[in-house]
C-alpha positions in Angstrom: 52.4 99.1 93.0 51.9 95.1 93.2 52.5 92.7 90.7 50.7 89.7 91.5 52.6 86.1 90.2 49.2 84.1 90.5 45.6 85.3 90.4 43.3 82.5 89.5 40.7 84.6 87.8 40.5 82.2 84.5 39.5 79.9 86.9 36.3 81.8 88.2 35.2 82.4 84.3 36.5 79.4 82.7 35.1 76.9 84.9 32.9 78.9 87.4 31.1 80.9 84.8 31.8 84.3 86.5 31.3 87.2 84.0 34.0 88.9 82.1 33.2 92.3 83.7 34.8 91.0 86.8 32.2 92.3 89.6 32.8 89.0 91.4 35.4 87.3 94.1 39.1 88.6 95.3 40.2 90.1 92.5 37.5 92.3 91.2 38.1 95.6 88.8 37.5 97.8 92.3 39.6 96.0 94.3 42.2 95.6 91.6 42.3 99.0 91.3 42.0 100.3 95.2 45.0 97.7 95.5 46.9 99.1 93.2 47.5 96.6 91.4 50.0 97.1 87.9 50.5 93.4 86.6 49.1 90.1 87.8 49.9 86.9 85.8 46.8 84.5 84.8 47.1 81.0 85.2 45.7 78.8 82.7 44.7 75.9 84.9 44.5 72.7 83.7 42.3 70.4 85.9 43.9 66.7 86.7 39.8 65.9 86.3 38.3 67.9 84.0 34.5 68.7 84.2 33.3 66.5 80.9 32.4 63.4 81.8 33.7 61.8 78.7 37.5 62.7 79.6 39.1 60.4 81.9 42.8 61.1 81.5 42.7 64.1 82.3 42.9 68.0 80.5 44.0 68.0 77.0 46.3 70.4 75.1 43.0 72.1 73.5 41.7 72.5 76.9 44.8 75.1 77.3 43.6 77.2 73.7 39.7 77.1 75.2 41.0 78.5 78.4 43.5 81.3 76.7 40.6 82.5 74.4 38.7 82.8 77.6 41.9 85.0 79.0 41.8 86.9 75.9 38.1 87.7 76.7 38.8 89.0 80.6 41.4 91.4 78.8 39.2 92.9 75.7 36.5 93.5 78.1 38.2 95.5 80.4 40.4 98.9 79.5 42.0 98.8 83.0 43.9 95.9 81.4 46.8 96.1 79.1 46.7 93.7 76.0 48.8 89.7 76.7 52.5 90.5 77.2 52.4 94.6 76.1 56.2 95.5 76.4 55.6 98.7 78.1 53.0 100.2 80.9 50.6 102.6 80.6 49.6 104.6 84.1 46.2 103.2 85.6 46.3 100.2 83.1 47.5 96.4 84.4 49.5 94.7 82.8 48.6 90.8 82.2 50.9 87.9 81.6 50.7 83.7 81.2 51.0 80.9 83.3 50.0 77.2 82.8 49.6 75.5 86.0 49.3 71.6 86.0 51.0 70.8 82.4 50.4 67.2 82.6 48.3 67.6 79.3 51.5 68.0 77.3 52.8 64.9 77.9 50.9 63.9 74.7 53.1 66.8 72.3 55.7 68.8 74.4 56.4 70.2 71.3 53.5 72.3 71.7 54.2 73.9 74.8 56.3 76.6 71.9 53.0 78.0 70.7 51.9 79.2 74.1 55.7 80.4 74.7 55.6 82.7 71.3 52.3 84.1 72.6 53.8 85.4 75.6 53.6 82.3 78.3 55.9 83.4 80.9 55.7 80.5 83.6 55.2 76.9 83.6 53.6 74.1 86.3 54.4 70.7 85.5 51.8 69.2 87.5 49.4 70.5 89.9 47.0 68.5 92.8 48.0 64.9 91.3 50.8 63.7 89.8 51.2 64.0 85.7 52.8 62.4 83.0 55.6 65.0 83.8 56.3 65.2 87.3 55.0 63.7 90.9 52.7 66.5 92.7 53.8 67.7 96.2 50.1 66.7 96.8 49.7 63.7 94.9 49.4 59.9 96.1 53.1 59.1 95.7 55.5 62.2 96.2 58.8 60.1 96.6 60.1 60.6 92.8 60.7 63.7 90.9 60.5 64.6 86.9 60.1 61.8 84.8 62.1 61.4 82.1 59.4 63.0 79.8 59.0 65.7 82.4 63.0 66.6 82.4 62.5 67.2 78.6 59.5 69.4 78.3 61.4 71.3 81.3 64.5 71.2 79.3 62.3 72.7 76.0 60.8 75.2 78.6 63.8 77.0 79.2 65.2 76.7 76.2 62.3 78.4 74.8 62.6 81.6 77.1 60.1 80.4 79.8 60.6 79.4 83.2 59.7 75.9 85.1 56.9 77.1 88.6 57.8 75.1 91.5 54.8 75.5 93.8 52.7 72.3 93.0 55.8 69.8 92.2 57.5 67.6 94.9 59.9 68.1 96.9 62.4 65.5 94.9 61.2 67.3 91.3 62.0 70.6 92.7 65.3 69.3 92.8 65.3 68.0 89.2 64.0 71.4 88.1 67.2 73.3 90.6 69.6 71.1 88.3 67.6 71.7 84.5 67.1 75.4 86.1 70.9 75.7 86.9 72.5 73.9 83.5 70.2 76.4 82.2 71.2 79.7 84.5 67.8 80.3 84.9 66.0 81.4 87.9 63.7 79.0 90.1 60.3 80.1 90.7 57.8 79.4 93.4 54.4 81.7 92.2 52.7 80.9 95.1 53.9 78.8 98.1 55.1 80.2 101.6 57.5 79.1 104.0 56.7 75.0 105.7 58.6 75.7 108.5 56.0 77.9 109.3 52.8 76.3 108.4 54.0 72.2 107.4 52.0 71.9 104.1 53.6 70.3 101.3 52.4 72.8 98.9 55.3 75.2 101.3 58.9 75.6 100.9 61.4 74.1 103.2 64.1 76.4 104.4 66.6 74.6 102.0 64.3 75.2 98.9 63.8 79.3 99.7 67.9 78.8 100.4 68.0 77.6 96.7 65.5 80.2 95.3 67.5 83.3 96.3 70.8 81.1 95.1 69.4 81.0 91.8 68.1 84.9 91.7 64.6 83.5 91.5 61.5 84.3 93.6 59.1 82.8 96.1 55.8 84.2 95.7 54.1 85.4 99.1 50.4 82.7 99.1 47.4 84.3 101.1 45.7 80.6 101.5 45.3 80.5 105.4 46.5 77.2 105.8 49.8 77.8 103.8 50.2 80.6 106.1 50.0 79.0 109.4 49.7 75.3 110.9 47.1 77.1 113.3 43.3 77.2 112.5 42.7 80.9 111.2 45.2 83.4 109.9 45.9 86.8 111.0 47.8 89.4 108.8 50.6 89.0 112.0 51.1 85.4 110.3 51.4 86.5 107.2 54.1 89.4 108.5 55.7 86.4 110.1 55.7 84.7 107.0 57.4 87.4 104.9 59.8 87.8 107.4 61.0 84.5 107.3 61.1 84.0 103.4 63.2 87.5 103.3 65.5 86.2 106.4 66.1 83.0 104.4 65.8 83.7 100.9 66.6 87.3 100.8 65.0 90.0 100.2 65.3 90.2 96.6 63.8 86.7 96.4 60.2 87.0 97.9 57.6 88.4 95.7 53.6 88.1 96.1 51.9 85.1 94.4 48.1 85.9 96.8 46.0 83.0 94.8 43.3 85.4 95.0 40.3 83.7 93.2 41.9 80.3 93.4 39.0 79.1 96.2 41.0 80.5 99.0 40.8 81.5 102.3 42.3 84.8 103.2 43.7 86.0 106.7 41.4 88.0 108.4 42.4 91.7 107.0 43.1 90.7 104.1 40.1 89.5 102.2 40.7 90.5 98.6 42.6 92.3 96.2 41.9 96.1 97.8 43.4 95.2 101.1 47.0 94.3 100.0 48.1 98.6 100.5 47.3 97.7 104.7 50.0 94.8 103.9 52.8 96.9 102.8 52.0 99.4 105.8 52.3 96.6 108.4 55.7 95.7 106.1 56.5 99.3 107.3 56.0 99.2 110.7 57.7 96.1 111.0 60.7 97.9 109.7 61.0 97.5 106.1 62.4 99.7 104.2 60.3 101.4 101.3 62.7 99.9 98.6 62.3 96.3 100.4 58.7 96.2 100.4 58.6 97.7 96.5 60.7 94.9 95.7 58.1 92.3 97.5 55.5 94.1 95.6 56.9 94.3 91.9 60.6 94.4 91.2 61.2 91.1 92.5 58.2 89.9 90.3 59.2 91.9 87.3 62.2 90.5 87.0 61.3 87.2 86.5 59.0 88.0 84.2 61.7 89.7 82.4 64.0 87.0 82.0 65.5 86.0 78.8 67.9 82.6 78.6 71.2 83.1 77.6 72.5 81.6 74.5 73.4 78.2 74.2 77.2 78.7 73.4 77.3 80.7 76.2 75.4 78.2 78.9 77.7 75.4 77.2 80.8 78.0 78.2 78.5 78.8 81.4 78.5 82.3 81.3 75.1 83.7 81.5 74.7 87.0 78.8 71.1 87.2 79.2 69.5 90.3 80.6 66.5 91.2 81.3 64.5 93.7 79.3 63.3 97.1 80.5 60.9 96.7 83.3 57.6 95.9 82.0 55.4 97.1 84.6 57.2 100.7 85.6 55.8 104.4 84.4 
């Protein structure tokens, strides 16, 4: 079974006007299912420049409700989907959760990042291409500094509120800002979709130190299928992706690396694996590399599934720094 961290099908209707019955792109309803998919989390992606061309700052808050009514549409349409955050799985059904990736829009109210966390947001980007009101971008002009002090805040409310903070777009000094908010907090740290830069030297990728850091803190580094994330060399071959997982797993550990594919995000797949249907030849070549069945199940979904079951601790018991939150049953598992 996977469960996918990041699948950027919001994106496709939202923005790209792709129909609801999803018959379009990576991640459609046939290759969902011949994947075997069982959860996928949608990203509600907030563009640093919107498409109206009376917005110059930048998404707004309400931008986030238009695109989680348009989420809300992807799921009634289809019955292969469970309903937003549904505690418990049903066989043949896929469970769906919430991101927000690029959060730069609640710099104007952090106070209402709450009202997407009680409706089941699971995951949180503080910036995404540029940098935001809340953190410098691993991709944005000036990468040097970190969260601002705004930024530390909302991540401090995030966590508080029983989400977590997702790494992938921030800097490399804001990733360290997050590790200590993540840490006070006993929380895990969370990379949806970014692969290893040692192996393919993109910003967006996690030095060795970070995927040290990830396993550390129990979280999760979810496996990207964007070519150039997965190698420094011109096209991708499911061997560099292998070499990839390998190398997270050797570093992070091998109850730290989950998938995060950015299927639908205008990607470029290795050859072999061009969309959703093809990720069952993945785990196969996981096998014949010498994986264990229980590894590559816990690259597929436990790993994942944790995460998205964690609960904070109290906050007499982080003050005390004992951590006496556990995770609920899985939410993803017949």
């Amino acid at each position: 079974m996977v469960v996918d961290l990041h699948v950027d099908i919001p994106w496709q209707v939202h923005f790209k006007h792709r129909a609801t019955d999803l018959h379009e792109g990576h991640a459609r309803l046939d290759t969902l299912s011949a994947g075997n998919y069982g959860g996928l989390v949608f990203p509600i992606y907030l563009p640093d420049k919107p498409p109206r061309k009376d917005r110059k700052n930048g998404s707004l808050i309400e931008d986030a409700d238009a695109i989680f009514a348009s989420i809300e549409a992807i799921v009634a349409r289809s019955p292969a989907f469970l309903p937003l955050g549904a505690s418990r799985a049903e066989p043949g059904k896929i469970s769906t959760f919430l991101a927000i990736e690029g959060a730069g829009a609640f710099g104007a109210d952090i106070t209402q990042i709450d009202r997407f966390i009680a409706r089941g947001l699971r995951l949180v980007s503080p910036a995404h291409r540029k940098n935001s009101p809340l953190s410098a971008s691993a991709t944005g002009e000036k990468v040097k500094y970190g969260l601002t002090p705004l930024g530390k805040a909302f991540c401090e409310r995030v966590y508080d509120r029983g989400a977590l903070i997702d790494v992938s777009h921030v800097s490399d000094a804001a990733f360290a800002d997050i590790v200590a908010i993540a840490e006070a907090h006993h929380a895990p740290v969370v990379a949806t979709h970014s692969n290893s830069r040692a192996l393919a030297n993109s910003p967006r990728n996690l030095t060795d130190e970070q995927l040290a850091i990830i396993g550390r803190t129990g979280g999760v580094a979810g496996l990207n299928l964007h070519s150039p994330f997965v190698t420094s060399k011109k096209d991708a071959t499911i061997d560099d992706v292998l070499a990839q997982v390998e190398h997270m797993v050797k570093i992070a550990g091998i109850d730290h690396v989950a998938l995060g594919t950015d299927f639908d995000g205008d990607i470029t797949p290795p050859a072999g694996l061009e969309d959703a249907s093809t990720l069952p030849a993945l785990a196969r070549a996981l096998r014949r590399r010498g994986l264990s069945y229980d590894d590559v199940l816990k690259i597929f979904s436990l790993n994942a599934l944790r995460i998205l079951g964690w609960m904070p601790p109290p906050r007499e018991a982080r003050d005390v720094g004992v951590n006496l939150g556990k995770a609920p049953d899985a939410v993803v598992r017949d």
